[in-house]
ROPANU-962543 format. One record per residue (C-alpha): chain; residue number from 1; x, y, z; residue in one letter. Coordinates in Angstrom, 3 decimals. Example, Ala and Ser with C-alpha at 12.3 -4.5 7.8 and 13.67 -1.06 7.14 Angstrom:
<recs>
> c  k  u  v  w  r
> A  1  12.300  -4.500  7.800  a
> A  2  13.670  -1.060  7.140  s
</recs>
This chain:
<recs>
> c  k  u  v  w  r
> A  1  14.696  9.308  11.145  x
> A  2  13.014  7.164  8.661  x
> A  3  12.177  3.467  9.005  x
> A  4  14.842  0.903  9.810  x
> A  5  13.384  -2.225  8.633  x
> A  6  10.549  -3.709  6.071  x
> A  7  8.795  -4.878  8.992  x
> A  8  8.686  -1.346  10.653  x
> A  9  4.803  -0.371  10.837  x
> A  10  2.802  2.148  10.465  x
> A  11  0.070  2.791  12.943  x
> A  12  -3.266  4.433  11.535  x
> A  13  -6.834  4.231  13.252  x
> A  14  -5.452  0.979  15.217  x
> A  15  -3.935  -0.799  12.066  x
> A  16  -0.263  -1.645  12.406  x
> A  17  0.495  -1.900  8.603  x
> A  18  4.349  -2.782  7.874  x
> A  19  6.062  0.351  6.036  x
> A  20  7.197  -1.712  2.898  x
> A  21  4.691  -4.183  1.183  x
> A  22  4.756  -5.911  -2.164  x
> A  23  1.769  -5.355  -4.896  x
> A  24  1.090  -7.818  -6.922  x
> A  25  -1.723  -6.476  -9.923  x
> A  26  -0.987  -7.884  -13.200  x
> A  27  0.744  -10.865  -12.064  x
> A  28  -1.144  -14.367  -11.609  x
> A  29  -0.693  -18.053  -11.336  x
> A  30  2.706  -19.686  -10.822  x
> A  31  4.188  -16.233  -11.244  x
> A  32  2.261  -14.748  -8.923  x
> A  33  2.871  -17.583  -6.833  x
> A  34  6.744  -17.299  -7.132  x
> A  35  6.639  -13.510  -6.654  x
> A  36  4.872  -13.929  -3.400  x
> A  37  7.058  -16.499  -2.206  x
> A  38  10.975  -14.692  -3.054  x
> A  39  9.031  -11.346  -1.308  x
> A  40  8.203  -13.412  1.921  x
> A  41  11.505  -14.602  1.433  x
> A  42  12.707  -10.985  1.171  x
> A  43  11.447  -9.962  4.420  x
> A  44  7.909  -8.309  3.016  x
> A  45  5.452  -8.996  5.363  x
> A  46  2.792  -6.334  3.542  x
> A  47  0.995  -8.685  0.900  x
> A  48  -1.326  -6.626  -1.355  x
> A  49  -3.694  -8.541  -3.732  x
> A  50  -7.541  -7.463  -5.201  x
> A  51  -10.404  -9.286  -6.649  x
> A  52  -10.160  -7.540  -9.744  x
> A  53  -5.905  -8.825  -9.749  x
> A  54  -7.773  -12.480  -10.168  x
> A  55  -4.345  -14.190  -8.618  x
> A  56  -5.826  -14.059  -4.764  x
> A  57  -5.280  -18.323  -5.204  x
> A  58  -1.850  -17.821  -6.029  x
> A  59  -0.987  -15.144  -3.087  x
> A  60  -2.768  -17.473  -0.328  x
> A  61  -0.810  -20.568  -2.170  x
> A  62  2.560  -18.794  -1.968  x
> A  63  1.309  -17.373  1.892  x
> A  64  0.919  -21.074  2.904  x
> A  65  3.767  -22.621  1.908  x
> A  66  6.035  -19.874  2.700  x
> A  67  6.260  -20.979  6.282  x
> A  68  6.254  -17.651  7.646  x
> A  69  3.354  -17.107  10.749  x
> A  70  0.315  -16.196  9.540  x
> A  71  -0.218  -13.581  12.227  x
> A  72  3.276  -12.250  11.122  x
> A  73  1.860  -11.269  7.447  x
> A  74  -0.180  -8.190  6.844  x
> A  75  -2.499  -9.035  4.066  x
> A  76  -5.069  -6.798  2.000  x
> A  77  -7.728  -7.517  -0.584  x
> A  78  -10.267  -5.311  -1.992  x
> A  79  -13.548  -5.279  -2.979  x
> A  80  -14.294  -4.653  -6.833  x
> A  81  -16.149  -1.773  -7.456  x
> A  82  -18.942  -3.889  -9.074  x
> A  83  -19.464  -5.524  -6.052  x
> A  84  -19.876  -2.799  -3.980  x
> A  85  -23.551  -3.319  -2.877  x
> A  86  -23.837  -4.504  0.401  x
> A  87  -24.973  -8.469  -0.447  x
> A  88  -21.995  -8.469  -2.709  x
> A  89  -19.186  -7.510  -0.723  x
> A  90  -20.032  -10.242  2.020  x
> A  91  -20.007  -12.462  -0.627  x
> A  92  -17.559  -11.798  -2.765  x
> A  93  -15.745  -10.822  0.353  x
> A  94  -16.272  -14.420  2.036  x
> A  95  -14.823  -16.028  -2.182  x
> A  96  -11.834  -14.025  -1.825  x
> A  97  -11.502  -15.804  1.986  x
> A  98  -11.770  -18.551  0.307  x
> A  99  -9.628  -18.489  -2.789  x
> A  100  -6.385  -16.997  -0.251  x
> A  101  -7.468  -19.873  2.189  x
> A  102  -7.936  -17.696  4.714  x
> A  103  -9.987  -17.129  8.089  x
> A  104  -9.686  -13.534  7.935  x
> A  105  -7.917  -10.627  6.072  x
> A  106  -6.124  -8.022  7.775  x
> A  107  -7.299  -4.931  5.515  x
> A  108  -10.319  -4.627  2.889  x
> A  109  -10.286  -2.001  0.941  x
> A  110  -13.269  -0.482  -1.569  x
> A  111  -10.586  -0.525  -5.022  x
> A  112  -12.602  2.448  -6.162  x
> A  113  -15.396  4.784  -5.826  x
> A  114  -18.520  3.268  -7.031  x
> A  115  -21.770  3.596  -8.302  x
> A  116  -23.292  0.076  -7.588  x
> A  117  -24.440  1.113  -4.416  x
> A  118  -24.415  4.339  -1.833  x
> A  119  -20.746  4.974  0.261  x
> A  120  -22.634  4.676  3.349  x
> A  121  -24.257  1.136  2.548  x
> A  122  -20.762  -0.575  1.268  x
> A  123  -18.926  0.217  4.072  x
> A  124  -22.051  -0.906  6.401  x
> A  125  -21.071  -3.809  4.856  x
> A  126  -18.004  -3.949  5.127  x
> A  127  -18.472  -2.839  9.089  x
> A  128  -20.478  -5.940  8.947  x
> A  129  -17.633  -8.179  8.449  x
> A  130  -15.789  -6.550  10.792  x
> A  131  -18.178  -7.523  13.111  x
> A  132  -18.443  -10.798  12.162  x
> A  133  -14.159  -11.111  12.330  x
> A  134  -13.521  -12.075  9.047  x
> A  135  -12.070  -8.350  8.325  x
> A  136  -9.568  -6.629  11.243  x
> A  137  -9.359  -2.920  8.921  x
> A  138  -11.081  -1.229  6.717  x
> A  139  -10.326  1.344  3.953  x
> A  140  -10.378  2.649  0.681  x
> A  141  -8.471  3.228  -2.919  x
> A  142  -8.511  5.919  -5.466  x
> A  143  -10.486  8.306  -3.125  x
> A  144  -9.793  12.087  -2.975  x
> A  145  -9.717  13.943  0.036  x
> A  146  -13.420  14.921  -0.141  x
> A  147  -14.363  11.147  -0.903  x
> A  148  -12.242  10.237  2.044  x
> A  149  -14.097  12.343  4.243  x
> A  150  -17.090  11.114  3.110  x
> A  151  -15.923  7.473  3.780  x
> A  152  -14.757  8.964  7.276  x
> A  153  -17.877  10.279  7.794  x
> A  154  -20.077  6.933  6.896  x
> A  155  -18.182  3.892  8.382  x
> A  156  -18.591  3.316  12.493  x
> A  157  -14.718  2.107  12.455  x
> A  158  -11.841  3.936  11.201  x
> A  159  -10.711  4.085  7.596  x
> A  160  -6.852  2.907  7.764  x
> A  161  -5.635  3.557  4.698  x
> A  162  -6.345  5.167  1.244  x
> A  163  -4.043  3.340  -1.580  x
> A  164  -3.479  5.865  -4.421  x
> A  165  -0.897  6.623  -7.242  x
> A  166  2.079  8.099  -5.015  x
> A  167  5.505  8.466  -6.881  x
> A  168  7.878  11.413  -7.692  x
> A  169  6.058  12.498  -11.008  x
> A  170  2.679  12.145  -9.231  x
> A  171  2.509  13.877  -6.543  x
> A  172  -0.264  13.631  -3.162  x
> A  173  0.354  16.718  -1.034  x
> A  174  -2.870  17.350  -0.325  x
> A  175  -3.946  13.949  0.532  x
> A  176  -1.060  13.254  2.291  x
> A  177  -1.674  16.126  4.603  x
> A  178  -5.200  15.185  4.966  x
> A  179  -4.545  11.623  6.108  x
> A  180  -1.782  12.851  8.534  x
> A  181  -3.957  15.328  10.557  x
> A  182  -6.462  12.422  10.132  x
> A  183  -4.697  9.098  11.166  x
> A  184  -4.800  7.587  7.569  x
> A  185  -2.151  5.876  6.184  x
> A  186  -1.360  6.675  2.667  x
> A  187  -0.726  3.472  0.708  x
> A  188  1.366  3.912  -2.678  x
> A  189  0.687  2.165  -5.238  x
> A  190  2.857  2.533  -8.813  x
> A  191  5.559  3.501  -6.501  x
> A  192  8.199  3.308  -9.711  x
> A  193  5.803  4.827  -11.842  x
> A  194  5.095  1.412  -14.144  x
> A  195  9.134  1.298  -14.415  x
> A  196  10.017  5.010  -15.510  x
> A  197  12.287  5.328  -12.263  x
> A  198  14.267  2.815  -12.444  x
> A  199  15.839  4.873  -16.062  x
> A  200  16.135  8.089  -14.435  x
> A  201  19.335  9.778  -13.775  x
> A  202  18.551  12.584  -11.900  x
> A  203  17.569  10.142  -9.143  x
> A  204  20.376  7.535  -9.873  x
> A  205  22.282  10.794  -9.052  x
> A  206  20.953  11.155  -5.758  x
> A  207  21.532  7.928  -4.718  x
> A  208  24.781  7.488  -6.270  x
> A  209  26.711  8.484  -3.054  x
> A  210  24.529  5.959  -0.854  x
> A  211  25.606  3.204  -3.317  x
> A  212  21.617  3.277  -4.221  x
> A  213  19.430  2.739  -7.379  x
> A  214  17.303  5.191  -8.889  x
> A  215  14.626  2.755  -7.673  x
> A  216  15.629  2.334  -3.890  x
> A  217  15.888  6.495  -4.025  x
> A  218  12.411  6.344  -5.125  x
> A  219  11.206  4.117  -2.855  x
> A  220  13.321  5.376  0.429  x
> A  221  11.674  9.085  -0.509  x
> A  222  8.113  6.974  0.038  x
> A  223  8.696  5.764  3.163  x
> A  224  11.156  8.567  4.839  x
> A  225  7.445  10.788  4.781  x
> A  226  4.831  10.111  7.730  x
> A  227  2.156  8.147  7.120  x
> A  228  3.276  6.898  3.527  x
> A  229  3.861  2.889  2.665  x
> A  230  4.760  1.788  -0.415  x
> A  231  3.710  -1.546  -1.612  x
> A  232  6.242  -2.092  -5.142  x
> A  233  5.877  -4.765  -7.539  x
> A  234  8.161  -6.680  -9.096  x
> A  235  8.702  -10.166  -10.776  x
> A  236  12.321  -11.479  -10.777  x
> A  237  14.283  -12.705  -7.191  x
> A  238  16.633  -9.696  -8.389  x
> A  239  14.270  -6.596  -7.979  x
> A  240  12.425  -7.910  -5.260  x
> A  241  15.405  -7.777  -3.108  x
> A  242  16.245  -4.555  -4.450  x
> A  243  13.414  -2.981  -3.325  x
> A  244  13.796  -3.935  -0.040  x
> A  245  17.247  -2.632  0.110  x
> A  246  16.172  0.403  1.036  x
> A  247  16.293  0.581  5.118  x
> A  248  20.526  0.780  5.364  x
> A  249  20.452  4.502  4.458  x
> A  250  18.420  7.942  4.995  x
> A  251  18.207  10.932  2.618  x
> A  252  18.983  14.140  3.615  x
> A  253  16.555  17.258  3.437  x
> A  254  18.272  18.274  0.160  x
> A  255  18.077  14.872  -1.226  x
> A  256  14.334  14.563  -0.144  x
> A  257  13.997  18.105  -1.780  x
> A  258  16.078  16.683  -5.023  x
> A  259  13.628  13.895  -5.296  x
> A  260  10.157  16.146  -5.381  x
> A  261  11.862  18.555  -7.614  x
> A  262  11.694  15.437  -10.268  x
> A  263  8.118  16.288  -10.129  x
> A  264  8.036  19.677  -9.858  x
> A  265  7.299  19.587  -6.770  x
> A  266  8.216  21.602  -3.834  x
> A  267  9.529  19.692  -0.563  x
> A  268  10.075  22.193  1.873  x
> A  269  6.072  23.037  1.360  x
> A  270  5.099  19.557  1.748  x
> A  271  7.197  19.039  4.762  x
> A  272  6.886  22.323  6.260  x
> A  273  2.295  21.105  6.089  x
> A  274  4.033  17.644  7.650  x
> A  275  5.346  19.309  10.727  x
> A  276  8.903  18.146  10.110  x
> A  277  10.423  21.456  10.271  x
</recs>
């Protein structure tokens, strides 16, 4: 059985991080702001925002005057991979509190790998605010599996999440294992592959009898796998609730096997390394 409901969690290294969340890179301002605000609406409570997305004002705008519970919303930032040494990520971690009008964030993540300072002394840092309760979780984005064991290996708490490129042209098998056998939460980002999905056929076709989009196909393939969220974008009222319209319905092992195919893929391999068969 896959998820029921946006709010449904996954729980990795002590994080419970809600299943479906809503990215928001290349929007800012009052679109941002609106975005935010119809996804709240929509029943996302997985916000996703960076310093390098420069719209962190607008997502803690939108956040506020949503009147949803703080405590209820699940909301990550990251740390620019310019400011990894350790003085800048508490404070550029400590502006981006500021600019979502926050007390604390739920997740940090380090956006990239980074040569600004060592692995070891960023997340020290980054441990550091943890300590000091302006960060609940750590993690990471754009790490491979050797990076992430590296990042594993350095940081005193547990690494929650690593948000990477996950969609059915792109696939993560390896990873994916990796962060299953390791309690890691794989966080996809460019779920509809920067709006190829939505045009494809072959997965309209699968999720023609479920009364689906290609997109919700897409998207429902995400989530149905262990450890996998998926945090889509999307600007207009329309797609947003579309892409949460994806927990009234389950695909089958064909369809799931239909859906990596797209990619050539192979889904009995990946799920057979899962432990669902």
């Amino acid at each position: 059985m896959g998820p029921e409901h946006p709010t449904e969690t996954i729980r990795a290294g002590g994080a419970e991080i809600p299943v479906l969340g809503f990215g928001t890179a290349r929007m800012t301002g009052e679109e941002c702001q609106r975005a935010v605000d119809a996804a709240l609406d929509a029943g996302y409570r997985h916000i996703d925002t960076a310093q390098m997305y420069d719209n962190e004002a607008a997502v803690g705008a939108a956040i506020e005057e949503s009147g949803v519970d703080r405590n209820d919303i699940f909301v990550v930032t990251k740390v620019h991979p310019d400011n990894a040494a350790p003085a800048d990520v508490h404070e550029t971690t400590r502006a981006s509190l500021d600019r979502l009008g926050l007390d604390a964030v739920d997740l940090l993540l380090l956006h990239a790998p980074s040569d600004e300072a060592p692995l070891s002394a960023t997340l020290g840092a980054m441990n550091e605010l943890q300590d000091e309760g302006v960060v609940d979780h750590i993690g990471v984005s754009n790490f491979s599996v050797g990076q992430l064991e590296s990042a594993r290996e350095h940081s005193e708490t547990p690494i929650v999440t690593n948000q990477v490129k996950y969609h059915p042209y792109h696939h993560q098998g390896e990873l994916l294992e990796y962060c299953v056998d390791h309690d890691i939460c794989l966080t996809a980002y460019s779920p509809l592959a920067e709006g190829a999905v939505p045009g494809d056929d072959r997965l309209a076709a699968v999720g023609e009898p479920y009364g689906k989009s290609a997109a919700q196909v897409a998207l429902r393939w995400l989530v149905q796998q262990p450890a996998v969220a998926a945090i889509p974008k999307a600007a207009s009222h329309e797609h947003i609730a579309a892409n949460a319209a994806i927990f009234d319905f389950e695909l089958s092992e064909d369809d799931m096997e239909a859906v990596t195919d797209v990619g050539d893929g192979v889904w009995s391999q990946l799920a057979t390394a899962l432990g669902l068969h």
